[in-house]
Structures are given as structure tokens and as C-alpha cells.
N, C-alpha and C positions, 0 to 999 in steps of 0.2 A: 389535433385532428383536422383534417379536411374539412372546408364549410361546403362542400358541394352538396344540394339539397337528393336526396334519392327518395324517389315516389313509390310504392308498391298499394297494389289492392290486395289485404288479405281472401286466401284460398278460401276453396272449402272447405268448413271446419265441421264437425258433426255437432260440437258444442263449444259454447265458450268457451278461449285456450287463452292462457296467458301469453302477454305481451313478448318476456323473451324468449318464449318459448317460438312460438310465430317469427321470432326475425333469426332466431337459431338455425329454423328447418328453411329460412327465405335464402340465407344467407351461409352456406354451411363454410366458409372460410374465415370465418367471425369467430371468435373467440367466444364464449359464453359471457367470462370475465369484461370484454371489449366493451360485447352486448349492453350487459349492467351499469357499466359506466358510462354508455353513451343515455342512456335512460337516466341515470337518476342524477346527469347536470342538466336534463331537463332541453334535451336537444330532437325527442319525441315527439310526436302529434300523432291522434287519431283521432280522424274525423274531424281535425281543425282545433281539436284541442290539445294542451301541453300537457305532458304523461310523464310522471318521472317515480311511479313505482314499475315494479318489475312483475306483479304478480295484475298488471291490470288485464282485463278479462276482452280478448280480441272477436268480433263473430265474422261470421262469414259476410264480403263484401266492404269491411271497413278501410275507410281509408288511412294510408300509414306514411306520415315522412318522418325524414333523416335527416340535420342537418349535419353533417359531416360522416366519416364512416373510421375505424380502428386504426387507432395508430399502428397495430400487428396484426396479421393475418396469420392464418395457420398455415405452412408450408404444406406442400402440394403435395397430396399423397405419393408416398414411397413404393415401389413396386419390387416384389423379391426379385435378390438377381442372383443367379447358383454361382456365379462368381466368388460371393459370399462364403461358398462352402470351401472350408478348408481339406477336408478329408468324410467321406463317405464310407461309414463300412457295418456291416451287416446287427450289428447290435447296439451302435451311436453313429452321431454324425457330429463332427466339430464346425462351428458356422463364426464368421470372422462379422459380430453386431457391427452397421456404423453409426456413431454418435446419434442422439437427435431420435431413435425409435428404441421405444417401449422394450421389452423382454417379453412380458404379457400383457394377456387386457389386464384393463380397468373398468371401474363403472363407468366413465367419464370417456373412455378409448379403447373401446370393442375389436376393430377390424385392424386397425396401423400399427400393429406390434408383430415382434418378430416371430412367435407361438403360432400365432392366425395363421400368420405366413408360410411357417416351415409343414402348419398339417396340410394347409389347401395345397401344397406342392407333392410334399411324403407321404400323407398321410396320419394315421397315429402313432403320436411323438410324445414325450415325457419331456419339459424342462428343468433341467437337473436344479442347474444356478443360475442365478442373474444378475446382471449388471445395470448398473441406473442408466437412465435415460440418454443420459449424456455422457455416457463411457463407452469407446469403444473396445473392442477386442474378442476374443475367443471367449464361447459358448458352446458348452454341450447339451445334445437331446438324444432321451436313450431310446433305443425301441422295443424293448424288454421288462421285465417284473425282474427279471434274474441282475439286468445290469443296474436296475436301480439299487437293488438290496447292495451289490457290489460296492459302487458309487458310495453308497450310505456309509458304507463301514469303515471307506478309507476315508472319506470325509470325514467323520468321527474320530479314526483314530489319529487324523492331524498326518497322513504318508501321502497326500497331495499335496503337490507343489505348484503354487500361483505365484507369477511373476507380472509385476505388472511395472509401467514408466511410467512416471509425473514429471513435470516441469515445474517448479517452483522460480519464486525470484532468488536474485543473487546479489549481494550478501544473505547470506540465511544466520540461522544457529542450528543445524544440524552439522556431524562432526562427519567426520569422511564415511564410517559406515556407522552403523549401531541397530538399538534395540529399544522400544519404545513401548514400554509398558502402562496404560492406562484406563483406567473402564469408562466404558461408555452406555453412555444411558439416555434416555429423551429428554430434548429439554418441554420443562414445559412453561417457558415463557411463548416457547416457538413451536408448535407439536410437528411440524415439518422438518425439523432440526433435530439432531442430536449434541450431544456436547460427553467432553470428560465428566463422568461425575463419581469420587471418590468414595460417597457412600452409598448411593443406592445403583450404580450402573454395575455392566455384568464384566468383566474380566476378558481385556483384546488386548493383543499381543501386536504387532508388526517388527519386521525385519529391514532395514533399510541398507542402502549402499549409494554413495553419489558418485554418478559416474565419470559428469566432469561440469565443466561451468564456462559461459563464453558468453560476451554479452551483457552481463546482468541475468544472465537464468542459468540455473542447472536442473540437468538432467538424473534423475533418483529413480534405483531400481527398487521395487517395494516388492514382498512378500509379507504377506498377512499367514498369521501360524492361526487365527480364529477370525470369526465372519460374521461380527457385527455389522448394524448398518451406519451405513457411509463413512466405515472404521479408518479408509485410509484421508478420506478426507477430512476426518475430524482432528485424527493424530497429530499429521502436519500442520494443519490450522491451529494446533493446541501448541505446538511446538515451533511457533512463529515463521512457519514455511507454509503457506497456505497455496494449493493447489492453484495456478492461473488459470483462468477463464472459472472458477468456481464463483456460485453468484451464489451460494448459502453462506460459505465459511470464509468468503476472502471478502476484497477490499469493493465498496461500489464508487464507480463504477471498477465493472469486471478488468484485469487485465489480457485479457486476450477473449475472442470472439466466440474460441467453444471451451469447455471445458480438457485441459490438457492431461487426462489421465484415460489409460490405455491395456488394456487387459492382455500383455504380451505372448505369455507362453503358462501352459498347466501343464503336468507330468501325473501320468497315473500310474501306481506301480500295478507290482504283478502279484496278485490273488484271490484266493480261490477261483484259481481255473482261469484266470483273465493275465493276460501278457501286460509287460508294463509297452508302456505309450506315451509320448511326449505330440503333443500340438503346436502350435506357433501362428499369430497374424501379426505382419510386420505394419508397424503404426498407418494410418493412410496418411492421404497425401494433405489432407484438413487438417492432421497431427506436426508431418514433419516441415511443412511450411513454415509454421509458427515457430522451428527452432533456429537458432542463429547455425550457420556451415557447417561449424567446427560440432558442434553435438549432433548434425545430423551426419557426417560422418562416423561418428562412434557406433551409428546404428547397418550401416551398410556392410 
């Protein structure tokens, strides 16, 4: 961290507030996490003295330094851009996430997801699925009771098709294509993590295909037949091909800068009363950078 000292006089407070709470609202590029750790190595002061809980009680007019400030900041709010929209039509819209923002809120991230974003635009929106954080690809929102029910039943009955690309390293042990049978369940060593777990997880399915290899990476088309979470990144992390740039299931440090997996293409078919439809968002430019010539030719 920076040892540059930063001075603030707390605001006006109606009552005592907590310490990081006060440099949260001072500082909104701060990480809450950053926050905490800059407090409790004891790099605080208020009012001349060293503060290194987090729950200490700020009033109005105290004085506050910093000696240094987060080794990370929070990237700079994201702004919707319709560019994003794949296709627009009267009872969904398919929207191409990129990496790096939300699907919806959270406690912790109210306004910088993509849900917030497509009603202040649209209006009222349904998010059907979602993709993690750092995945990008195609998303749909319905604008219908009728399209959700729709949605629901082909999702259920397994006649959607997701296509998605990972990048793994190369050599792997995955075979040219196959089928990857194993359940998943939470770990709870790590309650942020899931893992295979034989006897108490729920039954996931993926479909794989390796497209080609160059470099030291290949390229793997995945289709998930069921929609556990984080099923395509645990499979291959189980199956000693761990997704690159994945910072839960792979190696640290990460091997590449984002997370290289990519929500390609979904097919909905055709029923009750709804035509089938095929989507598509071609990997971005964050995606195909990171692949050596020869694989990103296979995608053009």
C-alpha cells in the first residue's frame, strides 16, 4: 500500500457512525474489504489516535488520517451501452453481459449490475438466467408472465441449448470430446466455492468438445445438459483442465487477467405458441486477445 498520508474531517453525522463505515461513504472507490485492512494494520488515526477496530464510533467533526490508501480500487462505474443488445423483440430481449458486472443486485451491489441497468433503459424486465460475474456472453430478459412460464418449461425439460467456450491450458486430460458426469455440491470448507461431491451434491451433467489447441491452450466448446452453480467451472477444475483466469478453481496466481469463459450461443426451441430462436455473442475483444492466432481463427 501507498504510504501517502490522506487527511479528512468527518461530515456531518446525525450520530456516532462507525469507522468504516465513514471512510466507505468518504471514499466510494474503496473497497469495503481494502477499508478493513487498512484499519486493522493499524494505519488509522482519529483525532491523533491509532484505531485499528472497524466498528470504532466516528462524530461529527473528527479528525481522520490515512497512511497509505488500497492496493485495489473498484473500477469505474460501467454505463449501459445498447450496443450490448443482441436482439430486441416484443416479449424478450437477448443482451451480450461483459465480464466484470453483476447479472443482478446484491446486498453489497445495488445500482452496477446488469438488471438495474436494462429496467432504467426498458423498463420492466424479468431476468430469466444468469451468468457469474466474470463470465461473459448472452443473457435473456423476458417481458411477459407468458414468456417466463414458456422459458420455465423448456428449461426444465432440458430442450435449451447453451453453448458456451473456455480456454483451458494445454496439455490437459480431457479427450477430444466427451461427457462429464459429476455432482456438485458446496464446499464447506469454502462456502464461496462449490466442489464434486459424490454423496451429498445434486446431479450435473456437461457436454464438452475441444475445438483445437495452440500455444499451450485449448479452446472447449461446453454445453451444460443441467445448471448447477459454477458447474462448468468446477467439472473442468475436477477434471484437471481448470478454466484460465479462474481465481476460485484454478492455480494462484491466476493464469490470464479475466476469467476466459464465455456464454456463446442459447437456442430456444419452438413451443406452446413460441417459434424456436437461436442467439449468439461473439467472444469480445478482452476474450479473444488472450487466445494465441490459430484458436482465434477457429472463431471468425
Amino acid at each position: 500500500m501507498n504510504r501517502d498520508v490522506i487527511r479528512l474531517t468527518a461530515p456531518h453525522l446525525p450520530r456516532p457512525t462507525r469507522l468504516d463505515r465513514v471512510l466507505a461513504e468518504a471514499f466510494p472507490a474503496w473497497p469495503r474489504r481494502e477499508i478493513q485492512t487498512l484499519v486493522n494494520a493499524k494505519r488509522v488515526r482519529v483525532n491523533g489516535r491509532v484505531v485499528w477496530l472497524c466498528s470504532w464510533l466516528v462524530s461529527t467533526g473528527d479528525k481522520i488520517e490515512i497512511a497509505g490508501r488500497p492496493k485495489r480500487e473498484k473500477p469505474a462505474a460501467l454505463a449501459f451501452d445498447r450496443s450490448w443488445v443482441i436482439r430486441e423483440e416484443a416479449d424478450l430481449i437477448a443482451v451480450a453481459k461483459p465480464e466484470g458486472l453483476l447479472s443482478h443486485a446484491t446486498r453489497a451491489e445495488r445500482e452496477r449490475n446488469l438488471l438495474t441497468m436494462m429496467i432504467a433503459a426498458y423498463g420492466h424486465l424479468s431476468l430469466f438466467h444468469r451468468l457469474d460475474r466474470d463470465t461473459s456472453g448472452v443473457v435473456l430478459f423476458t417481458r411477459s408472465i407468458d414468456t417466463n412460464r414458456y422459458l420455465d418449461t423448456a428449461f426444465k425439460e432440458g430442450t435449451v441449448e447453451k453453448d458456451y467456450l473456455a480456454a483451458v491450458a494445454a496439455p490437459h486430460e480431457l479427450a477430444s470430446e466427451g461427457v462429464i458426469r459429476a455432482p456438485i455440491g458446496v464446499d464447506p470448507r469454502r462456502r464461496e466455492r462449490m466442489r464434486v461431491d459424490a454423496h451429498a451434491g445434486k446431479q450435473a451433467l456437461t457436454r464438452y468438445a475441444v475445438l483445437g489447441e495452440a500455444e499451450g491452450m485449448a479452446l472447449v466448446r461446453l454445453r451444460p445438459e443441467t445448471g448447477r452453480t459454477h458447474q462448468l467451472r468446477v467439472h473442468l477444475a475436477h477434471f484437471g483442465a481448470p478454466i484460465l483466469g479462474d481465481v476460485l478453481y484454478g492455480p494462484t496466481p491466476p493464469a490470464a487477467p479475466r476469467l476466459l469463459l464465455h456464454a456463446w450461443r442459447i437456442g430456444l426451441p419452438a413451443l406452446d405458441g413460441f417459434p424456436e430462436r437461436r442467439y449468439a455473442a461473439p467472444p469480445p475483444e478482452s476474450f479473444l486477445s488472450l487466445l494465441p492466432k490459430a484458436l482465434r481463427a477457429l472463431l471468425r
